[in-house]
Residue frames as qw, qx, qy, qz and C-alpha x, y, z in Angstrom:
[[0.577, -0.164, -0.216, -0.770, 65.22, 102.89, 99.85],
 [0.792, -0.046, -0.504, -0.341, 65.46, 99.54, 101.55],
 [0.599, -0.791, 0.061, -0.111, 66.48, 100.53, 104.73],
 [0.917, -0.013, -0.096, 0.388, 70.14, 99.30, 103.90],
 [0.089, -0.984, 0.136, -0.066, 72.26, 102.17, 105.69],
 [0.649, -0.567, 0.333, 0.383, 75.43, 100.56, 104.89],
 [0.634, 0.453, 0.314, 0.543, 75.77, 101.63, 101.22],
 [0.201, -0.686, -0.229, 0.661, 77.03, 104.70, 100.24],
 [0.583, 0.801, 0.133, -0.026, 77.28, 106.97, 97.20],
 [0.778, 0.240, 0.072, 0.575, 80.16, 107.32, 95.09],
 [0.325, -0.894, -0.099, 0.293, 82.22, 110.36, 96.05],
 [0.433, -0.259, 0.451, 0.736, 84.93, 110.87, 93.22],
 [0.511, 0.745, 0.405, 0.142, 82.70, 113.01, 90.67],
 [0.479, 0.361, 0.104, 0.793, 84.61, 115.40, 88.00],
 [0.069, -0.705, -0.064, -0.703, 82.28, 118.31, 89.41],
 [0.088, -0.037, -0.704, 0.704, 83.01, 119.49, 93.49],
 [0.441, -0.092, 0.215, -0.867, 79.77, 120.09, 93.91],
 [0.810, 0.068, -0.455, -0.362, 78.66, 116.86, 93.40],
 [0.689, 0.196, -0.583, 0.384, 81.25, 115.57, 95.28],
 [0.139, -0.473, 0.375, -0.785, 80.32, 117.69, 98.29],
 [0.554, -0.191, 0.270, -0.764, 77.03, 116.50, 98.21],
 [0.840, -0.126, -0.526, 0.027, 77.54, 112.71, 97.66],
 [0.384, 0.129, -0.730, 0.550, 80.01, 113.14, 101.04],
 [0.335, -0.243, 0.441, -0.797, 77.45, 115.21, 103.14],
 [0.865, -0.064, -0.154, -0.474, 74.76, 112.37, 101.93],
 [0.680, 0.082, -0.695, 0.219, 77.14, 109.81, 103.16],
 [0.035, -0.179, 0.632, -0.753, 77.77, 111.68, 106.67],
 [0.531, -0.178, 0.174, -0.810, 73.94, 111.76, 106.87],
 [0.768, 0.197, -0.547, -0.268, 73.67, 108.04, 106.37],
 [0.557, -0.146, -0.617, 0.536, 76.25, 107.04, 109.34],
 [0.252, -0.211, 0.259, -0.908, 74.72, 109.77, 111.34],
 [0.654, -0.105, -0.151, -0.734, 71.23, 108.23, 110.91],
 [0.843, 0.036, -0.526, 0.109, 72.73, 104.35, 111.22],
 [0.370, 0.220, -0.679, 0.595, 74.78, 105.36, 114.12],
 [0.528, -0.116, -0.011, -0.841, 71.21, 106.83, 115.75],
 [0.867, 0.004, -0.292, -0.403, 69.15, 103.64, 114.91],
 [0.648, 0.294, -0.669, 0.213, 71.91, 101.77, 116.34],
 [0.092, -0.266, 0.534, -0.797, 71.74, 103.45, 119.58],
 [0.674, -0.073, 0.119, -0.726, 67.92, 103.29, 120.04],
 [0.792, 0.134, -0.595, -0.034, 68.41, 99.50, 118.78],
 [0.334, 0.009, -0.727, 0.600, 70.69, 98.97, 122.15],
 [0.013, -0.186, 0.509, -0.840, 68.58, 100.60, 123.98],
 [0.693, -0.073, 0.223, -0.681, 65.54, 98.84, 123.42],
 [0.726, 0.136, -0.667, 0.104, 67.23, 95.62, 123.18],
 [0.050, 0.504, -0.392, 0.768, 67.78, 96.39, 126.78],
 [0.541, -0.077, 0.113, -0.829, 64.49, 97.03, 127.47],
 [0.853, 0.127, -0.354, -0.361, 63.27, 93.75, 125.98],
 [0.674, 0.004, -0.687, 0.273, 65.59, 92.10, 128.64],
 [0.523, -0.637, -0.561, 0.083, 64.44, 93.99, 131.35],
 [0.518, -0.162, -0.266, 0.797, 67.06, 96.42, 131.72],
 [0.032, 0.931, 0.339, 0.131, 64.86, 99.43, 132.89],
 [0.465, -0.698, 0.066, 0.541, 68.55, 101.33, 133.99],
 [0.426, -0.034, 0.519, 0.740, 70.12, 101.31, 130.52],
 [0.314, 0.833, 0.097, -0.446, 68.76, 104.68, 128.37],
 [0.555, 0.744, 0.321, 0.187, 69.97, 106.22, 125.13],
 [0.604, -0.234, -0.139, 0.749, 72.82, 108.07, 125.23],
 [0.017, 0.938, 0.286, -0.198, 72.94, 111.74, 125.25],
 [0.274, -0.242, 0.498, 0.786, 74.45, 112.65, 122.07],
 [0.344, 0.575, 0.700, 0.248, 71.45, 112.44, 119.89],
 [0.085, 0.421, 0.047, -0.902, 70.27, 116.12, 117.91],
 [0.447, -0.059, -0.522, -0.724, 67.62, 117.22, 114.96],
 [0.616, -0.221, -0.225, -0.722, 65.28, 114.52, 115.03],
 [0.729, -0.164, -0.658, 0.091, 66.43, 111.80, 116.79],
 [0.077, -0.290, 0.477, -0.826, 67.07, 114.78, 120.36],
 [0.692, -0.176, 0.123, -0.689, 63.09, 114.59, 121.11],
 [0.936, -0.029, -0.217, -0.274, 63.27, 110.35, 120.72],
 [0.342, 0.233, -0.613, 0.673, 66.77, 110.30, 122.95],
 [0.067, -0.265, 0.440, -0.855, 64.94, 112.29, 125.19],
 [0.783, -0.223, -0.053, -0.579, 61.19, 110.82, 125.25],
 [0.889, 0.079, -0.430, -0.138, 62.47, 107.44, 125.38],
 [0.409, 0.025, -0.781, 0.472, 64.82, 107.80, 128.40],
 [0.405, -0.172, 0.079, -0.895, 62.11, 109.66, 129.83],
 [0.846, -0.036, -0.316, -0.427, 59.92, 106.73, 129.55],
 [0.745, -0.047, -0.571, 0.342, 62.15, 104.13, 130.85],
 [0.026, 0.320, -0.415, 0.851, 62.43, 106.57, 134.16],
 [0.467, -0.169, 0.205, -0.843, 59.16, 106.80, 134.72],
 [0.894, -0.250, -0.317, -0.193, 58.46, 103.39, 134.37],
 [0.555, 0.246, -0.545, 0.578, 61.56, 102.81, 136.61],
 [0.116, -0.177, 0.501, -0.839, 60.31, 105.02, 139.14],
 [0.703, -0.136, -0.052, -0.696, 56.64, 103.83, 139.06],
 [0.832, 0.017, -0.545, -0.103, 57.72, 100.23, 139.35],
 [0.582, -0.713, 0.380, -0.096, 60.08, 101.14, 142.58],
 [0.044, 0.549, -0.822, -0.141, 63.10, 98.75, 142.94],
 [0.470, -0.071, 0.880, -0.016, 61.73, 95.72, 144.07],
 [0.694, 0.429, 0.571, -0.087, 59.40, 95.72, 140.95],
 [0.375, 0.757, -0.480, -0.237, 61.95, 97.11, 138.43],
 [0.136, 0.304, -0.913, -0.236, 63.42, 93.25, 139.15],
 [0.538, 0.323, 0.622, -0.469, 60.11, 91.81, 139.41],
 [0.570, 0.682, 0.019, -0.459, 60.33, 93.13, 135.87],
 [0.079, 0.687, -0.720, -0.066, 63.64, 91.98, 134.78],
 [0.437, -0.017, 0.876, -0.206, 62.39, 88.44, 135.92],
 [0.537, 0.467, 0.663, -0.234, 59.62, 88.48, 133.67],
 [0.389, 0.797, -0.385, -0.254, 61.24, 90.01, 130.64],
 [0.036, 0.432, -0.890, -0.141, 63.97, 87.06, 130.84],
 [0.594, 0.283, 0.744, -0.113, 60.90, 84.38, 131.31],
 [0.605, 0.698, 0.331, -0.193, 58.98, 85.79, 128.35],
 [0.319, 0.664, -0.642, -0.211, 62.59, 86.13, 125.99],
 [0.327, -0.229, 0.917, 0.013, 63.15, 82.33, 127.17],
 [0.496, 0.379, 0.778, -0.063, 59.57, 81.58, 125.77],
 [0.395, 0.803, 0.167, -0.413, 60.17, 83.19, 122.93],
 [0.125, 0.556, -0.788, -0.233, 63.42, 81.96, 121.76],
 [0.451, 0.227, 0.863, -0.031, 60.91, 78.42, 121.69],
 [0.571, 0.646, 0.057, -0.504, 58.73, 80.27, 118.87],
 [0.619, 0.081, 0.531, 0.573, 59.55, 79.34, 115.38],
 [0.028, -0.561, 0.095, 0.822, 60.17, 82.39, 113.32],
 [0.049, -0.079, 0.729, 0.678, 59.71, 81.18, 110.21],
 [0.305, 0.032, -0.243, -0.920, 56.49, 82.12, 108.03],
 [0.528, -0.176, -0.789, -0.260, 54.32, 79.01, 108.77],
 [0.338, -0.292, -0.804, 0.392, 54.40, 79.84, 112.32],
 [0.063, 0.383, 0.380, -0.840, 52.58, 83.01, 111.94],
 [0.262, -0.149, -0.568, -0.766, 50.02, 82.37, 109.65],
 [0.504, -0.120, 0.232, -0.823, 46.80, 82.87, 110.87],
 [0.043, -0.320, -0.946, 0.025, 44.36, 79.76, 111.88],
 [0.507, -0.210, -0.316, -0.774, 40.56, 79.98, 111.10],
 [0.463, -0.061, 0.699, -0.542, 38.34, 78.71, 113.85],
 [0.068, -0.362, -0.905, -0.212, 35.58, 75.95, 113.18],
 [0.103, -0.692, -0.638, 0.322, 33.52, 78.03, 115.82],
 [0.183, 0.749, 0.207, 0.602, 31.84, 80.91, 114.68],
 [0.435, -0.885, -0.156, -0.061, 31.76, 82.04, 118.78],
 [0.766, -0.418, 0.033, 0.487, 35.28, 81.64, 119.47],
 [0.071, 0.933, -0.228, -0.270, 37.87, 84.72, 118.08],
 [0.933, 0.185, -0.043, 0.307, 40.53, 83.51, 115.18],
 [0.773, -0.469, 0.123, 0.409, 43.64, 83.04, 117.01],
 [0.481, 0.820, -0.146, 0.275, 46.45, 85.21, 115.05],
 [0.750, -0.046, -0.331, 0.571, 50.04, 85.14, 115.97],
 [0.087, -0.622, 0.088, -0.774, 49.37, 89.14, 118.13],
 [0.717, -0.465, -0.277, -0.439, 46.80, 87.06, 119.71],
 [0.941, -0.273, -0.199, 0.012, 48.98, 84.51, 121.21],
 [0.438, 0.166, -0.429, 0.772, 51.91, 85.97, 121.79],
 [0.402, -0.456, 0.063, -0.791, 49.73, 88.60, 124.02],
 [0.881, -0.423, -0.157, -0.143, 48.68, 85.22, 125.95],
 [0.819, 0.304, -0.293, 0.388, 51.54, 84.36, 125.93],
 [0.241, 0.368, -0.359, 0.823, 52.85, 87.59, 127.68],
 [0.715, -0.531, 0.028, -0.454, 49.63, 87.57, 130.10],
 [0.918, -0.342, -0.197, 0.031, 50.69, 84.23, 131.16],
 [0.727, 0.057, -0.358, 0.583, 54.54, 85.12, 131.94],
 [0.029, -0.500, 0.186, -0.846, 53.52, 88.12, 134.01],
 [0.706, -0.361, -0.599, -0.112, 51.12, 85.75, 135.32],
 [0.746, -0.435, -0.249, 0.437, 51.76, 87.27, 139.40],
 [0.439, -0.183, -0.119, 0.872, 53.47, 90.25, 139.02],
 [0.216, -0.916, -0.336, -0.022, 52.64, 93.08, 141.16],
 [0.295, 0.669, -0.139, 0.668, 54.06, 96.13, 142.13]]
C-alpha cells in the first residue's frame, strides 16, 4: 500500500490454492516494479535531455498504451525540435539539472513565503522553480 514493490507475500501455504495465488501476486509485483523501472529510466533521460532514449518495447496490459504514448511523445518532440534544437535542448536540460542540484531538498526549502505586498503574488517553491526554468531556457530557439 506504500508503494514498496520490493516485498512480497509468503508463498509456502498448507492450501495450493493459496499458494498459487500468493506466487501470481508476487509475479504481478516484479512485473509492475520492472515497468516503473523502465519508465523511471526513461524519464530520467528525459530530464537530462536525452530526447533519443524511449521505453523499451516490451511493455503489455496497461503499461503497452504508456510505452507507446510516451515514446511517441519524445519523437515528436524530437522531430519538432530538428537536430540542432534537440541539443539546444540537451544544453539546457544539463544547465537547469546543474541549478538544481544547488536547491536544498529538505522541507524548509519549500515552504511557502507570504508577501508583505498585497500586489505582488506569494512566491511558492512551483513558482520559482518555473523562474527558474524560464531563466535557463533563457535564448533557446528552435
Amino acid at each position: 500500500m506504500s508503494g514498496d514493490l520490493t516485498r512480497r507475500m509468503k508463498a509456502d501455504y498448507a492450501d495450493p490454492d493459496l499458494c498459487r495465488s500468493a506466487a501470481i501476486l508476487n509475479q504481478l509485483i516484479v512485473s509492475i516494479g520492472d515497468n516503473l523501472s523502465d519508465f523511471d529510466d526513461a524519464m530520467v533521460a528525459l530530464a537530462e535531455g536525452d530526447l533519443h532514449r524511449g521505453m523499451r518495447d516490451k511493455h503489455r496490459g496497461a503499461f503497452g498504451p504508456l510505452q507507446k504514448n510516451f515514446n511517441l511523445a519524445i519523437a515528436t518532440v524530437r522531430t519538432v525540435l530538428g537536430e540542432q534544437g534537440s541539443d539546444q535542448f540537451t544544453d539546457k536540460a544539463a544547465r537547469f539539472r546543474r541549478m538544481l542540484s544547488s536547491v536544498r531538498s529538505d522541507e524548509t526549502a519549500f515552504a511557502i513565503r507570504i508577501s508583505d505586498e498585497d500586489s505582488r503574488p506569494i512566491p511558492s517553491p512551483p513558482h520559482d522553480l518555473w523562474l527558474k526554468l524560464a531563466d535557463a531556457l533563457d535564448g533557446f530557439s528552435v
